[in-house]
matplotlib code that plots the C-alpha trace (Angstrom):
import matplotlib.pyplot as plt

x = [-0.7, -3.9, -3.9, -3.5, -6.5, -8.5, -7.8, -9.4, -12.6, -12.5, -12.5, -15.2, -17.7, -17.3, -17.8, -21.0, -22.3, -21.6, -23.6, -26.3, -25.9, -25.9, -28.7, -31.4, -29.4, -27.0, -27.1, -23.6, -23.8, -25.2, -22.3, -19.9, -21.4, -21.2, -17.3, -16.8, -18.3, -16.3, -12.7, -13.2, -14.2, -11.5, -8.5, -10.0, -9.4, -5.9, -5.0, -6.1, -4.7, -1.1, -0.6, 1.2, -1.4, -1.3, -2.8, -5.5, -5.2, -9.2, -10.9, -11.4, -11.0, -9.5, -12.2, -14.6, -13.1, -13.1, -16.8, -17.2, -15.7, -17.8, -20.7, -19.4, -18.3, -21.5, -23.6, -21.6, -21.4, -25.4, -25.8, -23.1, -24.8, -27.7, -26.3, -23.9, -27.0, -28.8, -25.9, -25.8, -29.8, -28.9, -26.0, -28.4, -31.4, -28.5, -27.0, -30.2, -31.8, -28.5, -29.0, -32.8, -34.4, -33.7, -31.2, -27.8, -25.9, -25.5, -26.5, -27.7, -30.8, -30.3, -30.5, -33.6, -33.7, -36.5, -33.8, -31.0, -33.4, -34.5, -30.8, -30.1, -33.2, -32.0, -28.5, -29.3, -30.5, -27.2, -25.5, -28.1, -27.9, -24.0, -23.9, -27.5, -25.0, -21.9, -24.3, -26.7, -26.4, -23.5, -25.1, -28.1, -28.1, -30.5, -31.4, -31.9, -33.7, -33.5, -34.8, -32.9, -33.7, -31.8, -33.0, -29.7, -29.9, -29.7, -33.1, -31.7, -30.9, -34.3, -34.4, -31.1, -30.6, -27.1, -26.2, -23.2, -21.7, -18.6, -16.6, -16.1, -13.6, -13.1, -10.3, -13.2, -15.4, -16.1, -19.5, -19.6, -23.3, -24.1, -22.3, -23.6, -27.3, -25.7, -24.3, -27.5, -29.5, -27.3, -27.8, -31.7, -31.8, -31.2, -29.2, -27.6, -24.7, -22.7, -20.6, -17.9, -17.0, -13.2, -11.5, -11.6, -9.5, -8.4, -4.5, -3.4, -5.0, -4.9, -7.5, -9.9, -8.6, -11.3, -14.1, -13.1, -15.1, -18.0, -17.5, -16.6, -20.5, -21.9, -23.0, -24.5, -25.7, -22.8, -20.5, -19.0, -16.6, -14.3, -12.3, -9.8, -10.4, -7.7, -7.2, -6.5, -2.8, -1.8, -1.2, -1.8, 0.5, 4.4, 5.6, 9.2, 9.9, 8.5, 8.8, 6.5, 3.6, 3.5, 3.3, 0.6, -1.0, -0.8, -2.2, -4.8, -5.3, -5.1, -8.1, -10.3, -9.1, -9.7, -13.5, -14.2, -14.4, -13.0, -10.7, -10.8, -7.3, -7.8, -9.9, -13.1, -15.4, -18.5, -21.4, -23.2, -27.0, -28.9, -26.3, -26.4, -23.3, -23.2, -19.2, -18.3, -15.5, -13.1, -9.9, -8.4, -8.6, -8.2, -9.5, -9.3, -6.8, -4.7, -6.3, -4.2, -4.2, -3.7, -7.3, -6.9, -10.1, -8.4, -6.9, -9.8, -11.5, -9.2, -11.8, -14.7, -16.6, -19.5, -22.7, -21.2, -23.4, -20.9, -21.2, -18.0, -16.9, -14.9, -14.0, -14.1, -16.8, -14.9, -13.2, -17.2, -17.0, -13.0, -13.6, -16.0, -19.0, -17.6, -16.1, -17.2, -17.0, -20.6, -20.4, -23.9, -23.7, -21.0, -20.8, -18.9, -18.6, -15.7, -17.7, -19.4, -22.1, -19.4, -21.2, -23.8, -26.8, -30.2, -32.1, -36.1, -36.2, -37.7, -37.4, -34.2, -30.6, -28.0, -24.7, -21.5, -20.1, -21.9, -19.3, -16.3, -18.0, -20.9, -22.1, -21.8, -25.5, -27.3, -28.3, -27.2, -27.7, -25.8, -26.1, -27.9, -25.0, -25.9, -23.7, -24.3, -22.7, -23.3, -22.8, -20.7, -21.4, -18.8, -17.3, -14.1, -12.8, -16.0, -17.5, -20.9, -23.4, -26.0, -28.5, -26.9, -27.2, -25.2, -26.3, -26.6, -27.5, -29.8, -30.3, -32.3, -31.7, -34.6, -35.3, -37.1, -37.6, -38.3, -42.0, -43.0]
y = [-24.1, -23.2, -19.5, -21.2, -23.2, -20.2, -18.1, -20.7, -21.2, -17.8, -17.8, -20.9, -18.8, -15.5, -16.8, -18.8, -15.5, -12.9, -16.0, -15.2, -11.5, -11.5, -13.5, -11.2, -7.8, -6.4, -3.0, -1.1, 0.2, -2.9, -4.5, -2.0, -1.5, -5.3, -5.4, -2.3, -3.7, -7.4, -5.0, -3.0, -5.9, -8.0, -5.2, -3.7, -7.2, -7.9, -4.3, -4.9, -7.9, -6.6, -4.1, -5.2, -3.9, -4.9, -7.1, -9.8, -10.3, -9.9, -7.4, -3.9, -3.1, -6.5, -8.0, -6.0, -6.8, -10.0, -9.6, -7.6, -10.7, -13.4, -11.5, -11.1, -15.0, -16.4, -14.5, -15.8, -19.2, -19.5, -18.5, -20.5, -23.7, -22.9, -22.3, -25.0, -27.6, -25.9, -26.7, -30.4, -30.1, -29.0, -30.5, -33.8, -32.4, -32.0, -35.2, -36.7, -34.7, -36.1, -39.3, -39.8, -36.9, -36.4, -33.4, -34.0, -31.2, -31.2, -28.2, -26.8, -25.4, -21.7, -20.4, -19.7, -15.8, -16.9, -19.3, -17.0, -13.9, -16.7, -17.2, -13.7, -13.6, -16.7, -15.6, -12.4, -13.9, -14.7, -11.7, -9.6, -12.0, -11.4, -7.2, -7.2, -9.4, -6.9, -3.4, -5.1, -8.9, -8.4, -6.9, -8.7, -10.1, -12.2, -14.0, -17.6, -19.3, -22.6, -24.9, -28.1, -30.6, -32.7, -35.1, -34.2, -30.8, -28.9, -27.9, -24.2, -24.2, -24.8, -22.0, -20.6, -19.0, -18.4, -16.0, -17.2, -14.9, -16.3, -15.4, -11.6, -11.2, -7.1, -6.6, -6.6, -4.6, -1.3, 0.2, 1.5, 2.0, -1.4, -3.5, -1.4, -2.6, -6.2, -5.9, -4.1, -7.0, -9.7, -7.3, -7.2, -10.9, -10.7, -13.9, -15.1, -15.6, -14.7, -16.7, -16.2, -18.8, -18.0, -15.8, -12.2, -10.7, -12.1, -11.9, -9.4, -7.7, -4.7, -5.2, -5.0, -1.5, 0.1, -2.3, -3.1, -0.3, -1.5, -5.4, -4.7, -3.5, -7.1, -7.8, -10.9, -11.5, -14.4, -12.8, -13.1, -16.3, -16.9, -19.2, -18.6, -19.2, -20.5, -16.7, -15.5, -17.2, -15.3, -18.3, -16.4, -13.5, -13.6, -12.1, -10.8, -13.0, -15.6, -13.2, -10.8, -13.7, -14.5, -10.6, -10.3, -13.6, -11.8, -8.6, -10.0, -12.0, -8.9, -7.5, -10.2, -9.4, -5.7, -6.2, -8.1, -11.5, -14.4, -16.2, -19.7, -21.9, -25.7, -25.2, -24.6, -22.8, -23.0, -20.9, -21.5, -21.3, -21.7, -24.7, -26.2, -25.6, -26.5, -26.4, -24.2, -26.0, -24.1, -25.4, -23.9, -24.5, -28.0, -27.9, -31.6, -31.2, -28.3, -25.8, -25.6, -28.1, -27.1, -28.0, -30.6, -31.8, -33.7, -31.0, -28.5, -31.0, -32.2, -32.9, -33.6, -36.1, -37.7, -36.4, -33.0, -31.1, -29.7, -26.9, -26.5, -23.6, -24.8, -23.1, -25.4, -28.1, -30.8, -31.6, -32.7, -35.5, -35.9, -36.0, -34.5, -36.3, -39.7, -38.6, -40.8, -37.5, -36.4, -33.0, -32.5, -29.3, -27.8, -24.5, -23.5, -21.8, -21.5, -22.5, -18.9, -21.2, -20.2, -17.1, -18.4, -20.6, -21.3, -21.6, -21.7, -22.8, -26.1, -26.9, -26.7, -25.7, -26.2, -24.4, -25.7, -25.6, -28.9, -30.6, -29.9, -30.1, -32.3, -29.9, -26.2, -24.2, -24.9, -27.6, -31.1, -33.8, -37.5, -39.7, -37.3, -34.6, -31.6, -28.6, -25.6, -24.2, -20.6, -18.9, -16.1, -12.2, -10.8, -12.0, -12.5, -12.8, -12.4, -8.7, -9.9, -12.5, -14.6, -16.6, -17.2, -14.3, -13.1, -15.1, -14.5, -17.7, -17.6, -21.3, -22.1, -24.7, -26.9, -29.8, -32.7, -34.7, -33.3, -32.5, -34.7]
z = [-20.1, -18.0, -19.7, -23.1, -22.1, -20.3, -24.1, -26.2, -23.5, -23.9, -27.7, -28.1, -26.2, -27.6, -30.8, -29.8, -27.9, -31.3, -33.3, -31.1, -31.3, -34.9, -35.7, -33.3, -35.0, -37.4, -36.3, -36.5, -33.2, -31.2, -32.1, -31.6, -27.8, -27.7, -28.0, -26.2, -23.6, -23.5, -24.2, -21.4, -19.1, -20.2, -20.0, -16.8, -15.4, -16.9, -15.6, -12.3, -12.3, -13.4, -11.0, -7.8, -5.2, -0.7, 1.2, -0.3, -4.3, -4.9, -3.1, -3.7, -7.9, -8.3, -6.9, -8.8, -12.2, -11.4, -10.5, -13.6, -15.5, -13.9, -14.6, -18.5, -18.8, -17.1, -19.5, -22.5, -21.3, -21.1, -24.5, -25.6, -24.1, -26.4, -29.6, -29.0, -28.7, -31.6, -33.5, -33.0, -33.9, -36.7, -37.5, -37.0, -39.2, -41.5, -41.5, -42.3, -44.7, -46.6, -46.5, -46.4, -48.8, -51.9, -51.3, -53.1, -50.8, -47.3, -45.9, -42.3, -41.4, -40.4, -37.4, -35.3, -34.5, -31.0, -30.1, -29.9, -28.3, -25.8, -25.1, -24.5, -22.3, -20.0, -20.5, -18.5, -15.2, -13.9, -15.7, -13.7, -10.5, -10.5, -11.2, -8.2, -6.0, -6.1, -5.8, -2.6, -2.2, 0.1, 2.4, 2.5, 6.3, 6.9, 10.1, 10.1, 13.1, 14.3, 17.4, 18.1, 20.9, 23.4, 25.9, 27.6, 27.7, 31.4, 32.5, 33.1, 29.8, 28.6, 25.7, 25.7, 22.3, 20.8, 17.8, 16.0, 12.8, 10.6, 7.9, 8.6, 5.8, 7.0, 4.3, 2.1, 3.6, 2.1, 3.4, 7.2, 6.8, 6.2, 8.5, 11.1, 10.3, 10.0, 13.8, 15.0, 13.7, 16.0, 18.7, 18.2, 18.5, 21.9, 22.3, 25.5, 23.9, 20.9, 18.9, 16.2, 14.4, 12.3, 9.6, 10.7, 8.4, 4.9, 6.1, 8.3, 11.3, 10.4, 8.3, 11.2, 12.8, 11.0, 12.2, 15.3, 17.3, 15.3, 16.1, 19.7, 19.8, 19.6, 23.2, 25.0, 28.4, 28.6, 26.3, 23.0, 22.0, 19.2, 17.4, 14.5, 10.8, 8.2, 6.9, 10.4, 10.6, 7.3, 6.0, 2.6, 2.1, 1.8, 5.2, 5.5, 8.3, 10.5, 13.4, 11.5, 10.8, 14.6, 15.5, 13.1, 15.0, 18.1, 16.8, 15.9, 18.8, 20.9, 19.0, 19.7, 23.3, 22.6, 21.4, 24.5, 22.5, 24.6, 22.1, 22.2, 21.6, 22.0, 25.8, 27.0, 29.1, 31.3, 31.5, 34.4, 34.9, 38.1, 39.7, 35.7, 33.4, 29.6, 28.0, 25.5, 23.4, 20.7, 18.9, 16.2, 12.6, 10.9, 7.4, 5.2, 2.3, 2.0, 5.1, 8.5, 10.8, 13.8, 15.7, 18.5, 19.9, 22.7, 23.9, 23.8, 25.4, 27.9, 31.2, 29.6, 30.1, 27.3, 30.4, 29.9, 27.7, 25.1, 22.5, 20.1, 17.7, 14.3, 11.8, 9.3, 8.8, 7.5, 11.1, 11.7, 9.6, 10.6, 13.8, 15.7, 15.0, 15.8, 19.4, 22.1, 24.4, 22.3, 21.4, 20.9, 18.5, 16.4, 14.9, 11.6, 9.1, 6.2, 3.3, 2.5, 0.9, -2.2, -2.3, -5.0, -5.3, -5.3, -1.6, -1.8, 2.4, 3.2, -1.0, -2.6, -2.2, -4.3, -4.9, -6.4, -3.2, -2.1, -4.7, -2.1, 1.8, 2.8, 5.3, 3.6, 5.0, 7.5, 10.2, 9.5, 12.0, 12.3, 15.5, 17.2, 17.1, 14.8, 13.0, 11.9, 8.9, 8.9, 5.4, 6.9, 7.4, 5.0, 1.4, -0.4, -4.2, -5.7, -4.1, -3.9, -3.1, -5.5, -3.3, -1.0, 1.4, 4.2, 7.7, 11.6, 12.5, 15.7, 17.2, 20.3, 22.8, 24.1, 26.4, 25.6, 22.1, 18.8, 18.2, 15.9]

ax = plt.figure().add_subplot(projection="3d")
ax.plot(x, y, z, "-o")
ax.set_aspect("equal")
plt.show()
């Protein structure tokens, strides 16, 4: 039923698109590129899609014809919007030139040729944003600074600065080059401490045995911590056995081990500073509806108490508003990640974000504070499905610590 449906949202569009096309031209071979082009994207896709292929359904070709389609259907769909709502114009001037002119026939005005080439024109932002996402918006790591303050905060700790990546993804990764620059970056931030906050791989670990030298370059003066991600349990691919899920588990907790990343399960940690300590809390992933559940805060935070000043890695943001937020043991900042930011939006910093993301978590990028307890959702450093990003750009997040109140 949902491919019956998908055909006919296919059909309605295409139609509405070649209206466009054929009111700007009628040249033979315009048109004839036209369906070239919508063919080949369409039975690259359903090819790709056919053949039985390893490891994660959408990455590598597959997840560049799907890419290749997105690109194809968002440009449609735009143009379709337009000549959809010129037709009810019309359909209205129709209607009542009909009953209040002295027409006998009804009849519809024709079509504007500067609507449809104004169409095409707005209808190639996102076609272009989507094909600019896939060649370079992947790996377009930015770094995203941020200053929080807490009245609770251990004087030695006055300006201790964290880095914190997420969302690695390395099944998908596909250019050596760049994710070099992207770890180089982190380094350069100089952080005490690095952070990693879930889903290394996309199922299995060995995904990452081509990434791990690279990974196992991020250094901090306190170290590197982790936490897993929903992907990392390979929850997502049909194993032969149970026996072979956990040894791919332990695999890949080995190469956390491996990269000199302390993995966190359900505990905690202390860095110590000059006599001071702040706690470093990780628990696995709990994700609201159908994502693993298997985080226990209780656990991970098992002799703590609410004067302890308390940093906690989750994977996924929604055990925030679950849970963590409300905890009377006041874990003062949480880091996350899982969202990706969906991979696509609009940001202009300090203006306007959107992304359709927003529909599904309440906290999906960025800082967001309640009670005095903040999170940060980082929008990850790699990608998966769609090979690209549109707006919203890969992150290393880079927060820094400081006593006192917030200036105001």
């Amino acid at each position: 039923m949902r491919w019956i449906l998908f055909i006919i949202f296919v059909l309605f569009i295409e139609i509405y698109a070649y209206q466009a096309l054929k009111t700007i031209t009628r040249n033979y071979w315009a048109v004839l590129l036209y369906f070239v082009v919508t063919l080949a994207v369409f039975a690259n896709f359903l090819y790709q899609w056919l053949t039985p292929v390893e490891g994660s359904v959408l990455t590598g070709a597959r997840g560049y014809a799907f890419g290749f389609l997105l690109s194809v259907l968002l440009f449609k769909l735009i143009l379709t919007l337009i000549m959809f709502g010129e037709d009810i114009y019309r359909l209205g001037v129709g209607t009542f030139e009909k009953f209040f002119s002295s027409k006998e026939d009804f009849s519809l005005p024709s079509r504007r040729k500067f609507l449809s080439q104004l169409a095409l024109g707005i209808a190639a932002i996102p076609f272009a944003s989507v094909l600019y996402g896939m060649y370079k918006g992947k790996y377009n790591f930015r770094v995203l600074n941020y200053t929080l303050y807490f009245e609770d905060l251990p004087e030695a700790f006055d300006g201790y600065r964290l880095a914190q990546i997420s969302d690695v993804h390395s099944g998908s990764f596909d250019n050596e080059k760049k994710i070099k620059y992207g770890i180089d970056l982190l380094n350069e931030q100089g952080a005490d401490i690095a952070v990693f906050t879930g889903d290394l791989v996309n199922n299995e670990a060995s995904e990452m045995e081509p990434w791990k030298d690279l990974f196992g370059q991020i250094k901090a003066k306190d170290g590197v911590f982790s936490v897993l991600g929903n992907h990392d349990y390979g929850d997502y691919k049909q194993w032969n056995s149970a026996r072979e899920k956990k040894e791919n588990l332990d695999t890949l907790k080995e190469t956390h081990a491996n990269m000199g990343w302390k993995l966190l399960l359900n505990e905690h940690k202390f860095i110590e500073k000059n006599g001071e300590k702040i706690a470093l809390v990780g628990v696995e992933n709990w994700g609201a509806g159908g994502f693993k559940k298997v985080g226990d805060l209780d656990k991970a935070g098992a002799g703590l108490s609410e004067k302890d000043f308390k940093i906690l890695l989750s994977h996924d943001p929604s055990y925030w508003q679950e849970k963590i937020k409300n905890d009377k043991k006041n874990y003062h900042l949480t880091l996350s990640g899982h969202t990706h930011g969906m991979q696509f939006g609009i940001e202009i910093p300090g203006w306007f974000r959107w992304s359709p993301v927003q529909y599904r978590y309440q906290n999906w990028a960025g800082i967001y504070e309640e009670f005095g307890r903040y999170i940060n959702v980082n929008r990850g450093f790699g990608y998966l499905a769609f090979p690209g990003r549109v707006g919203i750009w890969p992150e290393i997040s880079v927060i820094e610590l400081k006593k006192g109140s917030k200036p105001a």
